[in-house]
py3Dmol code that shows the C-alpha trace and the ligand (Angstrom):
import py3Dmol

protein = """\
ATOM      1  CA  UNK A   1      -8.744 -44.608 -32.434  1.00  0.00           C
ATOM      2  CA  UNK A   2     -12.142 -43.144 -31.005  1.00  0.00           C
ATOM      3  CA  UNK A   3     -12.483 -39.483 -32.155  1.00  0.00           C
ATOM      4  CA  UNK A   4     -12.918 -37.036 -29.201  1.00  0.00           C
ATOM      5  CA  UNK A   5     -14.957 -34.168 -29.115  1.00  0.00           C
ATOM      6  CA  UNK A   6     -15.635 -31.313 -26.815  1.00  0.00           C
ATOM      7  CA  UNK A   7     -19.147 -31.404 -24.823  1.00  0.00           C
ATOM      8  CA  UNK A   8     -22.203 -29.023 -26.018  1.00  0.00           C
ATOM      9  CA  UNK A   9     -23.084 -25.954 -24.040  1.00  0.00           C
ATOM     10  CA  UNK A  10     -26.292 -24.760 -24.476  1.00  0.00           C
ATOM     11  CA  UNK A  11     -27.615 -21.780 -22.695  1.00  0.00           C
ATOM     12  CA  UNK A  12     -31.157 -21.117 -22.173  1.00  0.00           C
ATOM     13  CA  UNK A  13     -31.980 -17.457 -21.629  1.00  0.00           C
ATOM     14  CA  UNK A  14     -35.634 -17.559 -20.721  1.00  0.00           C
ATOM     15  CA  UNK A  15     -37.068 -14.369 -20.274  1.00  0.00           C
ATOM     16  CA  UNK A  16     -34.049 -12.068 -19.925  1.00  0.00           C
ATOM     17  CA  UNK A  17     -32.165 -10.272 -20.477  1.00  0.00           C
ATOM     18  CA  UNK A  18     -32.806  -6.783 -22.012  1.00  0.00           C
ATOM     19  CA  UNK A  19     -31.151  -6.067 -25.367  1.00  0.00           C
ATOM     20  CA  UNK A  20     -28.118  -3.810 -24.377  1.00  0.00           C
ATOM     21  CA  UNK A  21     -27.142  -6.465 -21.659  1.00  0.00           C
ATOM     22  CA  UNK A  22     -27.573  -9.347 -23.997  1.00  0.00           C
ATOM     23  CA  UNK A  23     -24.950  -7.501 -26.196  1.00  0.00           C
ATOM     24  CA  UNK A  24     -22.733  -6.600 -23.716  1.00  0.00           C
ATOM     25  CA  UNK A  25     -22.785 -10.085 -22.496  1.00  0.00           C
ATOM     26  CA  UNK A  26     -22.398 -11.486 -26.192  1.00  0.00           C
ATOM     27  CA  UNK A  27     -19.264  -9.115 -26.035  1.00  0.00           C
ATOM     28  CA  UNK A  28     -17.539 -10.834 -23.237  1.00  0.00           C
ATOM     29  CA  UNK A  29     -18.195 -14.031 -24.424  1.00  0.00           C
ATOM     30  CA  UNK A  30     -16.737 -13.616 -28.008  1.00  0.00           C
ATOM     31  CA  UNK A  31     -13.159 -13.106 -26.208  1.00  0.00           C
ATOM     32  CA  UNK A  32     -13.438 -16.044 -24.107  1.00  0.00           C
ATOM     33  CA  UNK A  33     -11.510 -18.932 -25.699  1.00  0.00           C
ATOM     34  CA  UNK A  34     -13.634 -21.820 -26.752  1.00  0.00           C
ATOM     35  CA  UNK A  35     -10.827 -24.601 -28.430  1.00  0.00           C
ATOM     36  CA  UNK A  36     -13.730 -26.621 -30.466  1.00  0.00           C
ATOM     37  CA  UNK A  37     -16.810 -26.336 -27.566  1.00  0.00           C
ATOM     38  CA  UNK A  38     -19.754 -25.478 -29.492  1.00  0.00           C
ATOM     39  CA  UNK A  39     -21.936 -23.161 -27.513  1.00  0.00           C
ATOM     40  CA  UNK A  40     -25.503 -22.235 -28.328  1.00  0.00           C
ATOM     41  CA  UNK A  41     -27.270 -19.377 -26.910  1.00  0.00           C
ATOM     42  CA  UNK A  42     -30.925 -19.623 -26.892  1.00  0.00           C
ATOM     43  CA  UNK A  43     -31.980 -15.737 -26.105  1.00  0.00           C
ATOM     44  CA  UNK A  44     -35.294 -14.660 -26.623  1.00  0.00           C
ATOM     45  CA  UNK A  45     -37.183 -14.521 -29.822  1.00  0.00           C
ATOM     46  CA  UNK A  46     -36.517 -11.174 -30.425  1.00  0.00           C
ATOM     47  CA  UNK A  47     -32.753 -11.320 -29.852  1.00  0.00           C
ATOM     48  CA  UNK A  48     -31.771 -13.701 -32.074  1.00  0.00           C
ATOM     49  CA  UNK A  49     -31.272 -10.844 -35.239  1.00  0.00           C
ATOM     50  CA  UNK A  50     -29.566  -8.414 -33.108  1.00  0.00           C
ATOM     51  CA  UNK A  51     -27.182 -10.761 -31.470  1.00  0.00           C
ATOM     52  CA  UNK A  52     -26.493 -13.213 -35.086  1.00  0.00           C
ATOM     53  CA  UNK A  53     -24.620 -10.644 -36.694  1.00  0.00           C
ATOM     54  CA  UNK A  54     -22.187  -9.815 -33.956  1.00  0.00           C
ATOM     55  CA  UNK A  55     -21.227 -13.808 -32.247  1.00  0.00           C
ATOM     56  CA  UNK A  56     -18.093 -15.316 -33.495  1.00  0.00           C
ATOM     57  CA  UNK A  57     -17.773 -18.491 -35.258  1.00  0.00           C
ATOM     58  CA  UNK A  58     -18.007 -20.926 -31.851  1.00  0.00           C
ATOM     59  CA  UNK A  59     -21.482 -19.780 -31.008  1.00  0.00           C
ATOM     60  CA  UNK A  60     -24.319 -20.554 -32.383  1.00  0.00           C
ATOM     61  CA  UNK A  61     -27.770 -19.763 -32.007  1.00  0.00           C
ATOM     62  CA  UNK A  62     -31.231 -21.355 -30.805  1.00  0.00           C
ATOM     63  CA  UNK A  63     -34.995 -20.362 -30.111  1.00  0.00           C
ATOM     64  CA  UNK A  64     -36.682 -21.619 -26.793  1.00  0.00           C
ATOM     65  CA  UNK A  65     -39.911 -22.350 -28.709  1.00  0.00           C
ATOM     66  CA  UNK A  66     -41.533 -22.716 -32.516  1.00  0.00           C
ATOM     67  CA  UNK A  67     -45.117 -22.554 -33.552  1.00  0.00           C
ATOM     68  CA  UNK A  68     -47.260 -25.925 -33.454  1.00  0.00           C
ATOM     69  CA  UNK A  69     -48.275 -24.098 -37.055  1.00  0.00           C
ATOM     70  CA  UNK A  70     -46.162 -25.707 -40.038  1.00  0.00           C
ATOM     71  CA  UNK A  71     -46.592 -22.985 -42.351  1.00  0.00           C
ATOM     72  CA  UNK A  72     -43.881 -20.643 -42.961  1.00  0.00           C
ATOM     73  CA  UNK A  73     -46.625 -18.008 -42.514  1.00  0.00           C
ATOM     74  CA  UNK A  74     -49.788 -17.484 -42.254  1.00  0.00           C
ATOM     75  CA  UNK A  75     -52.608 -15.842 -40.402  1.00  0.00           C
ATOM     76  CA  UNK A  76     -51.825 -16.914 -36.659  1.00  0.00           C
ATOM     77  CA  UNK A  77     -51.268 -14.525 -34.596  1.00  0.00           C
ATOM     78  CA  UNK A  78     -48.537 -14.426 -31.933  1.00  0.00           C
ATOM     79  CA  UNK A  79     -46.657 -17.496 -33.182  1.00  0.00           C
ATOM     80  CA  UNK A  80     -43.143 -17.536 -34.994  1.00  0.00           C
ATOM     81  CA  UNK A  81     -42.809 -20.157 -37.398  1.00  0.00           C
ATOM     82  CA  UNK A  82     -39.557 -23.065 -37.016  1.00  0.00           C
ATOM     83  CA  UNK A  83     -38.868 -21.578 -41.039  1.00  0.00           C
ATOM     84  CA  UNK A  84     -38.863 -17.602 -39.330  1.00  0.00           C
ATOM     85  CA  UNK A  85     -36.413 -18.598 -36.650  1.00  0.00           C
ATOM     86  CA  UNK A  86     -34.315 -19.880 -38.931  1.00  0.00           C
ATOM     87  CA  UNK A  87     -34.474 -16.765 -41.068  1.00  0.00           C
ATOM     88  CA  UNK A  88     -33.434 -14.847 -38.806  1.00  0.00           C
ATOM     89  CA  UNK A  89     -30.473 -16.959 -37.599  1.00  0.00           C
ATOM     90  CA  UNK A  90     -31.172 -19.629 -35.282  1.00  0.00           C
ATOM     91  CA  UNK A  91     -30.206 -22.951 -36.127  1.00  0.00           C
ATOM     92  CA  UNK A  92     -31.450 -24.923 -33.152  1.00  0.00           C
ATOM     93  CA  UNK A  93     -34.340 -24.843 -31.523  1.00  0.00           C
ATOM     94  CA  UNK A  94     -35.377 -25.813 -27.529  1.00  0.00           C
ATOM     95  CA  UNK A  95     -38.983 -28.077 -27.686  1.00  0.00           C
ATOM     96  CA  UNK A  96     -40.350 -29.565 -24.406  1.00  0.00           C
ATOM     97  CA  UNK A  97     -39.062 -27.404 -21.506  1.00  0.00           C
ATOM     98  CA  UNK A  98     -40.737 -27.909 -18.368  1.00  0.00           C
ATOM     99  CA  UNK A  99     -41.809 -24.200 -18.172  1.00  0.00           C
ATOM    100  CA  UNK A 100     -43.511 -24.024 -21.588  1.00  0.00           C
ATOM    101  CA  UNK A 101     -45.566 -27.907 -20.320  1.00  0.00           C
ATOM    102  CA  UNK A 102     -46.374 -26.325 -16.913  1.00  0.00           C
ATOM    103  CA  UNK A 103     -47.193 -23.108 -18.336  1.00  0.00           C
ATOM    104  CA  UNK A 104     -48.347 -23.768 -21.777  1.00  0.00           C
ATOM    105  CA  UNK A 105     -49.943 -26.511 -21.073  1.00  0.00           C
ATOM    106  CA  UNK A 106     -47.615 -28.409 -23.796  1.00  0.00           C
ATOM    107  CA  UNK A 107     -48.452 -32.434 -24.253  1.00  0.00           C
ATOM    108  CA  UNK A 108     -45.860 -34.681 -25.477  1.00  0.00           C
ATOM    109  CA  UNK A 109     -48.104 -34.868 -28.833  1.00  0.00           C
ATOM    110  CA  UNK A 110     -47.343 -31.076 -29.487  1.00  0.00           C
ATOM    111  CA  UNK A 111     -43.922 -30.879 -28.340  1.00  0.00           C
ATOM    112  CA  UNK A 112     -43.165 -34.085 -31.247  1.00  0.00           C
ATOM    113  CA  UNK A 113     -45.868 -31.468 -33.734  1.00  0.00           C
ATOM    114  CA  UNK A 114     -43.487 -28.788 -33.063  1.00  0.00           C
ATOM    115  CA  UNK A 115     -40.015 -30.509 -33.485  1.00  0.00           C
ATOM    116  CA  UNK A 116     -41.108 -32.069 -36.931  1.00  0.00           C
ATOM    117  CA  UNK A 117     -41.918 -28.686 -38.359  1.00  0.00           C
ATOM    118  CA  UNK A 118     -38.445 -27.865 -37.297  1.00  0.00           C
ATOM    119  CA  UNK A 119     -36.900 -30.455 -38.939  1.00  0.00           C
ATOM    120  CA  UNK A 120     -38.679 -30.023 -42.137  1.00  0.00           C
ATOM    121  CA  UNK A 121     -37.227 -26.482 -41.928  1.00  0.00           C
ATOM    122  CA  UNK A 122     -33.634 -27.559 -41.459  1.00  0.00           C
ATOM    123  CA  UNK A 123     -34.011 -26.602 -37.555  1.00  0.00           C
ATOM    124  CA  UNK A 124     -32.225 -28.543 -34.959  1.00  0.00           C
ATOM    125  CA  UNK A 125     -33.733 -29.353 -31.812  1.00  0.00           C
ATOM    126  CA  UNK A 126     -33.375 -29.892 -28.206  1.00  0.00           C
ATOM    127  CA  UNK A 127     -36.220 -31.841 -26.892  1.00  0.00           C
ATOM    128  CA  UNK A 128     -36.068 -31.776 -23.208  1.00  0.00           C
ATOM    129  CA  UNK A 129     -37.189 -34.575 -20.819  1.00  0.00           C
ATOM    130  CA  UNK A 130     -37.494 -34.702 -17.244  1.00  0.00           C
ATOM    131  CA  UNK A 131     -39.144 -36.465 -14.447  1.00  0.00           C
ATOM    132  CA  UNK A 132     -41.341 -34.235 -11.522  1.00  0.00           C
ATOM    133  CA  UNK A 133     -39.905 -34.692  -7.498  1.00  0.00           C
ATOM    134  CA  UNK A 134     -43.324 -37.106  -7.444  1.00  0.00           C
ATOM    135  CA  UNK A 135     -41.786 -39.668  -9.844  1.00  0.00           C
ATOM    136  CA  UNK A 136     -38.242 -39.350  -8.318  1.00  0.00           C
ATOM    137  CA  UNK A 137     -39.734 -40.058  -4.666  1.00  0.00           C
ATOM    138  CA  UNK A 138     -41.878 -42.828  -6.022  1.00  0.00           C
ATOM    139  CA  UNK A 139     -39.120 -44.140  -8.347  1.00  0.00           C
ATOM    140  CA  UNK A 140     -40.817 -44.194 -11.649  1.00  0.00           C
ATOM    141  CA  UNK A 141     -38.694 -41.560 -13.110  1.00  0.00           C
ATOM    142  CA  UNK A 142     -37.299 -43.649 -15.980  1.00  0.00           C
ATOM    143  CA  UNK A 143     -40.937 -45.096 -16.804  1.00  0.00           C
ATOM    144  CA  UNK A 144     -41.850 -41.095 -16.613  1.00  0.00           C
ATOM    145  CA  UNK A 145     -39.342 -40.010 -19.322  1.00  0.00           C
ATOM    146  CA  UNK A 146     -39.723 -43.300 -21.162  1.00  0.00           C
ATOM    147  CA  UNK A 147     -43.476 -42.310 -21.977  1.00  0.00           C
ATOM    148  CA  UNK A 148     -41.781 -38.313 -22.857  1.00  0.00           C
ATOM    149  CA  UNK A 149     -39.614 -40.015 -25.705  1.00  0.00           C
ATOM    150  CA  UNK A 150     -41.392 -42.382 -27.062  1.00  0.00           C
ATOM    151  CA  UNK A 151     -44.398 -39.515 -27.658  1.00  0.00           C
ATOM    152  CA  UNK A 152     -42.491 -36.454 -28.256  1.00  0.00           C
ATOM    153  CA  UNK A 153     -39.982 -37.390 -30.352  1.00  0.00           C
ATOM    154  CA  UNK A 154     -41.104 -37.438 -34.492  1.00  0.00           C
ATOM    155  CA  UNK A 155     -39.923 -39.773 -36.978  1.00  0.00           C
ATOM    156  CA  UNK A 156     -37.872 -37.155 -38.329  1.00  0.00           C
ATOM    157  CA  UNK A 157     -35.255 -36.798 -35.670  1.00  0.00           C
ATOM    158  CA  UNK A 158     -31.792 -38.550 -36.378  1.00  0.00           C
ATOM    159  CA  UNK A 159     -28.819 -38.318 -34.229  1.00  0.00           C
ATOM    160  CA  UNK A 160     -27.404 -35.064 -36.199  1.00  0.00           C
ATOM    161  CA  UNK A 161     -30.557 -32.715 -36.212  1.00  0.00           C
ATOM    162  CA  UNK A 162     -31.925 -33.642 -32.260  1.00  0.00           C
ATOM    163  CA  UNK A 163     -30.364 -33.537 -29.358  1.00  0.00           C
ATOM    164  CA  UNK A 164     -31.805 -34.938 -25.686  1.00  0.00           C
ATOM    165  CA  UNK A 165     -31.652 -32.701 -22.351  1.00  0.00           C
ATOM    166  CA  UNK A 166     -32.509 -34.591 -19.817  1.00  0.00           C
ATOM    167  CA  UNK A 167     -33.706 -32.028 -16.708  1.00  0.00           C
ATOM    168  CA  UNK A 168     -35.389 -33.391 -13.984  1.00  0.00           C
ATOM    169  CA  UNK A 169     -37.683 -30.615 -12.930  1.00  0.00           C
ATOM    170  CA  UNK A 170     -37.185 -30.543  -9.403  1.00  0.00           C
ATOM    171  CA  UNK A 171     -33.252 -29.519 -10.555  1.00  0.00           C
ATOM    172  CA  UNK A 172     -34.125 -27.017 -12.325  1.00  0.00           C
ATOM    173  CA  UNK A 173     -33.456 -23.315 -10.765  1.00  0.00           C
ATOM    174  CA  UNK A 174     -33.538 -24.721  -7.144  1.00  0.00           C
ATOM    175  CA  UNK A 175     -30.050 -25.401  -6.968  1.00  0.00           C
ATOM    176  CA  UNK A 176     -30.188 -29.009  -6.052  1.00  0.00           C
ATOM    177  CA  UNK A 177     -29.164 -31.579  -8.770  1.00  0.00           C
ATOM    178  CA  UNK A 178     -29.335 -35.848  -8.614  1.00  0.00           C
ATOM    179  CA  UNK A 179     -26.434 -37.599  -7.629  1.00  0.00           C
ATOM    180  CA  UNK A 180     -24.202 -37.994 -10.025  1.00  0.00           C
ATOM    181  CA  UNK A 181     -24.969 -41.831 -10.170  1.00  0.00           C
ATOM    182  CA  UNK A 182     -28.366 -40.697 -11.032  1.00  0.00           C
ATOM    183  CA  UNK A 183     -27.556 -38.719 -13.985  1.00  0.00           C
ATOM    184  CA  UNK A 184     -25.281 -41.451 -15.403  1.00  0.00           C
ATOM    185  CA  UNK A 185     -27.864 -43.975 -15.158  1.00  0.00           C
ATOM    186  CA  UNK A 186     -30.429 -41.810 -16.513  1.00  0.00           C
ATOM    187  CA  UNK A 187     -28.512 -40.565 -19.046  1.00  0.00           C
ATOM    188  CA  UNK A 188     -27.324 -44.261 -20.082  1.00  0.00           C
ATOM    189  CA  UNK A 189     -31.154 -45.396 -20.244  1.00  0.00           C
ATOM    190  CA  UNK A 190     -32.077 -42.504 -22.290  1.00  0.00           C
ATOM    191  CA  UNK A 191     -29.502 -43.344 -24.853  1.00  0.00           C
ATOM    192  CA  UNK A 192     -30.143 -46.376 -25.596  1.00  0.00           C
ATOM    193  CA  UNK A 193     -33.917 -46.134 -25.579  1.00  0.00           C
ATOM    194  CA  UNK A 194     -33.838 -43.105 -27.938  1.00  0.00           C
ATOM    195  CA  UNK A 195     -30.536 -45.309 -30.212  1.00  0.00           C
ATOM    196  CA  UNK A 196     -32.780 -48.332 -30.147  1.00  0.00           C
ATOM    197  CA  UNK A 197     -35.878 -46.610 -31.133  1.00  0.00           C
ATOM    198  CA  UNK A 198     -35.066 -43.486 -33.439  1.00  0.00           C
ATOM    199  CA  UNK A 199     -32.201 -44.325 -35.340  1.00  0.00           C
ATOM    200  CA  UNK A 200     -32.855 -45.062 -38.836  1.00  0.00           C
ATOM    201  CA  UNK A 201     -29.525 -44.479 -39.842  1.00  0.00           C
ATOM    202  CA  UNK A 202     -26.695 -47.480 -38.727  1.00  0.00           C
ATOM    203  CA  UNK A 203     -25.470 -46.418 -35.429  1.00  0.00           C
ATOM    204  CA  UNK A 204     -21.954 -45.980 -34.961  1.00  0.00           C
ATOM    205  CA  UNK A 205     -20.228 -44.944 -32.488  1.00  0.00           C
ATOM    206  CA  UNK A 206     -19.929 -41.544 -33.729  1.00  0.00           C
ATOM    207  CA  UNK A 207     -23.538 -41.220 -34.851  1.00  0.00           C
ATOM    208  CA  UNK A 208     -25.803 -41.557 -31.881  1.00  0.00           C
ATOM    209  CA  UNK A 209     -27.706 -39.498 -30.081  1.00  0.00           C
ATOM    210  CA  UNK A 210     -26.538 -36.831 -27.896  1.00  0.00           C
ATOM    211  CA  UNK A 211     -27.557 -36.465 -24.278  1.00  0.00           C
ATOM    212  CA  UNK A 212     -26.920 -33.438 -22.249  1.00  0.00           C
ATOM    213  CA  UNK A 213     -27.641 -32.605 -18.811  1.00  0.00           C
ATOM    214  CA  UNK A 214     -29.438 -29.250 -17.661  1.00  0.00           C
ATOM    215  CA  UNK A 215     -30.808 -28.296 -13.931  1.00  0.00           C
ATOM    216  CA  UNK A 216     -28.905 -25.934 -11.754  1.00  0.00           C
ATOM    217  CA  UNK A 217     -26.120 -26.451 -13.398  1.00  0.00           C
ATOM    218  CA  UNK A 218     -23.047 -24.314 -12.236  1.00  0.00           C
ATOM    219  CA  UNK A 219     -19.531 -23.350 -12.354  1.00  0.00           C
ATOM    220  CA  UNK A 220     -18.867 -25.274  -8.724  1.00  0.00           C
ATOM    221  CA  UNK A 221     -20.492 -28.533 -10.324  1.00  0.00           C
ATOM    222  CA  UNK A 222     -20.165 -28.210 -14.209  1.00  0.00           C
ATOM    223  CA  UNK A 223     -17.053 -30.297 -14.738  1.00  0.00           C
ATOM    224  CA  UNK A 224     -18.107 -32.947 -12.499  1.00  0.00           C
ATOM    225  CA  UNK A 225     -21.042 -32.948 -14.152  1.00  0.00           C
ATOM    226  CA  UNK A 226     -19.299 -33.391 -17.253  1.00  0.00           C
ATOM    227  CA  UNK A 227     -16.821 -35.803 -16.389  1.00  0.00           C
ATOM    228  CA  UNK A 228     -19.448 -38.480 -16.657  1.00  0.00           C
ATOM    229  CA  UNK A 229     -19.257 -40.685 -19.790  1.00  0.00           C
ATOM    230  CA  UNK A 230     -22.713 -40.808 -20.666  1.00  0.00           C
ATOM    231  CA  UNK A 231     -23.311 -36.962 -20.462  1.00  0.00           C
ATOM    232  CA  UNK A 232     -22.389 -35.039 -23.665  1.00  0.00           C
ATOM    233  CA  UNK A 233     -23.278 -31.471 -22.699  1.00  0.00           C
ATOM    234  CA  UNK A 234     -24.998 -29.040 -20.984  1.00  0.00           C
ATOM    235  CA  UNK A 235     -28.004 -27.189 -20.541  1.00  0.00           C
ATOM    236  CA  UNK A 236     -27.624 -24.323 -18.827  1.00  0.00           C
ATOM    237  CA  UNK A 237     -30.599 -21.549 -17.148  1.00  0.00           C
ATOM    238  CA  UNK A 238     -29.596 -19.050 -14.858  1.00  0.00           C
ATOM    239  CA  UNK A 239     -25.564 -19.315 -14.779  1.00  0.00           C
ATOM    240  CA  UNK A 240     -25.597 -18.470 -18.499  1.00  0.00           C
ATOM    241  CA  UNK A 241     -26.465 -15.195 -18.080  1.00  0.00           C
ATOM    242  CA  UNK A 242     -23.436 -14.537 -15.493  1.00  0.00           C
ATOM    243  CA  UNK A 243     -20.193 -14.004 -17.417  1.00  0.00           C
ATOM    244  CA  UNK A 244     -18.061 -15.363 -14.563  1.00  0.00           C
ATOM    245  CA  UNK A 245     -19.899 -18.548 -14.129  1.00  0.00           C
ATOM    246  CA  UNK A 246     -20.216 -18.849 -18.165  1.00  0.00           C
ATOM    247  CA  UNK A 247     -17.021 -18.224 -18.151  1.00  0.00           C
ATOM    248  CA  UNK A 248     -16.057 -21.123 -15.942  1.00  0.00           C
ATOM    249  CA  UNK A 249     -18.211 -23.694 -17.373  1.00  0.00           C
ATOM    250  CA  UNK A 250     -17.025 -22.725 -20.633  1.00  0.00           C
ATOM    251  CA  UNK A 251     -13.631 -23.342 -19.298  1.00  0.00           C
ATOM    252  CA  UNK A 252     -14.362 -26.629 -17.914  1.00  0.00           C
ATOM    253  CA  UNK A 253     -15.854 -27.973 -21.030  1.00  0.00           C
ATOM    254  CA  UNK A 254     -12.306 -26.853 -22.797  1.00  0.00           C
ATOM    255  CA  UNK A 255     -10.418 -29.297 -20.066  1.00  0.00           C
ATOM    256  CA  UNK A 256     -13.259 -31.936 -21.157  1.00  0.00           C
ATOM    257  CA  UNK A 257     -11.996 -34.359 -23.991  1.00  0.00           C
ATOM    258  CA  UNK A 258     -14.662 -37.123 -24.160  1.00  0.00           C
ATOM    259  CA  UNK A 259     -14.686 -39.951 -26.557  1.00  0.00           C
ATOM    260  CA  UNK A 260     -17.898 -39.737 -29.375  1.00  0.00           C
TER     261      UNK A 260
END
"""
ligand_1 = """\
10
LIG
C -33.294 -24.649 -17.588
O -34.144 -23.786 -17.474
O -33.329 -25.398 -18.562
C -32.300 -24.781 -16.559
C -31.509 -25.794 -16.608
O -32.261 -23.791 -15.594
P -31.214 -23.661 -14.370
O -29.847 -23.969 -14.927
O -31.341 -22.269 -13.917
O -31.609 -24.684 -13.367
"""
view = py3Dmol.view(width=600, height=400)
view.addModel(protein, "pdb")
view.setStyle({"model": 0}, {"cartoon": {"style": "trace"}})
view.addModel(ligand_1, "xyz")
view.setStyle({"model": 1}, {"stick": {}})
view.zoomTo()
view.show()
C-alpha cells in the first residue's frame, strides 16, 4: 500500500510583521491542531531566534534568503551566511523568489550559488520557479521555467533537502491564480523534468521531488488547490500572516491525505 502523507505548508512572511505580532501570531498557531502537516514559517531574518524557542514540534522554520558568500563568516557586510541561519534555527531556506530576481536582480546562476551553500550547511531549500504574464500570454511558460531549473538548481539537491514552488508571478499577491488544469500540468512537467534530471538517488515513489504551489493562495481556494495530485503543498504570502485564513488552510491540509 502507497504511504500517505499530509501536504507542506510553507508560509512566506516577507517583510512583516513586527516582533510582538509575530509572537502573538506564533501563539495562536501553536494551539491550532496540525495531525502530521508540517508547516514552515519563513519570518524575517531577524525573527527566526525569537520565534525558534517558543513553536511547537509541527512547525518548523525557514529564511527567505542566504548569502551568495559560502563562508560561515567573513568580512561581508550585510549578508547572513546559509551556516548562520541555521544557527540560529532555521532549517529551510526560500532561494529564487520573484521579489528577490525583480528586486535583487538575482540570475538563475546565483539563486543555484546560493542553494549549494545551503546544502553544504545542512539547509533545506525551496527554490521557487515561475513564469511572467508575458510567457503565459505567449505560451512559453513551461520553456520559461524549464530554463529556471535546469540553471538554478545545483548538483547537490536530492529529493529530501529541496523542494520546488512553482509561482507564476502574475499569481502572486494579485489574487488571481491559473486554472487549476494549469497548475496540474505545470506541476506534472516540473516533476518529471526536475526527477529525470536531479535525482541521483533511485527514484521511488516515495523519494521524488516535491512540488508545491504558491500565488494568492487562500482559505476560499486552498483545498482545491490541494486536491490536485501533482501538487504537494503550499506556498503561502499574504494569508499566512492572518490567523483565520492560516487557520483554514491549515485545516484543509489536515482533511488532505495524498498518496507520496
Ligand atoms: C509569495 O510571495 O510567495 C506568495 C505566494 O504570495 P501571495 O500568497 O501573497 O500571493
Amino acid at each position: 500500500m502507497q504511504n500517505q502523507f499530509k501536504p507542506l505548508l510553507i508560509a512566506n512572511w516577507k517583510m512583516n510583521p513586527s516582533k510582538e505580532d509575530a509572537l502573538e501570531l506564533i501563539a495562536r498557531l501553536n494551539t491550532l491542531s496540525y495531525n502530521d502537516v508540517k508547516l514552515i514559517i519563513c519570518p524575517p531574518a531577524t525573527l527566526i531566534d525569537p520565534i525558534a524557542s517558543v513553536i511547537n514540534e509541527n512547525i518548523l522554520l525557514g529564511a527567505q534568503d542566504c548569502s551568495i558568500h559560502g563562508d560561515n563568516y567573513g568580512a561581508f557586510t550585510g549578508e547572513l551566511s546559509a551556516y548562520m541561519l541555521k544557527s540560529i534555527g532555521a532549517s529551510y531556506v526560500i532561494l529564487g523568489h520573484s521579489e528577490r530576481r525583480l528586486y535583487h536582480k538575482e540570475t538563475n546562476e546565483i539563486v543555484k550559488i546560493k542553494a549549494s551553500n545551503a546544502h553544504a550547511v545542512g539547509l533545506n531549500t525551496i527554490i521557487c520557479v515561475g513564469e511572467p504574464i508575458e510567457a503565459k500570454q505567449n505560451k512559453y511558460t513551461l520553456d520559461y521555467i524549464k530554463e529556471q531549473i535546469i540553471n538554478s538548481i545545483p548538483d547537490s539537491a536530492n529529493p529530501n533537502n529541496t523542494i520546488i514552488a512553482y509561482e507564476p508571478i502574475w499569481a502572486i499577491g494579485s489574487g488571481k491564480i491559473p486554472e487549476f488544469l494549469e497548475i496540474s500540468d505545470v506541476h506534472q512537467y516540473v516533476s518529471e523534468l526536475i526527477n529525470k534530471n536531479f535525482s541521483n538517488m533511485s527514484v521511488s515513489f516515495e523519494n521524488k521531488f516535491k512540488v508545491v504551489y504558491g500565488g494568492s493562495v487562500k482559505s476560499e481556494n486552498a483545498s482545491k488547490i490541494l486536491a490536485l495530485d501533482s501538487v504537494k503543498g503550499l506556498l503561502i504570502g499574504g494569508a499566512s500572516l492572518v490567523i483565520d485564513q492560516i487557520s483554514k488552510i491549515i485545516i484543509s491540509a489536515n482533511e488532505s491525505n495524498k498518496f507520496k
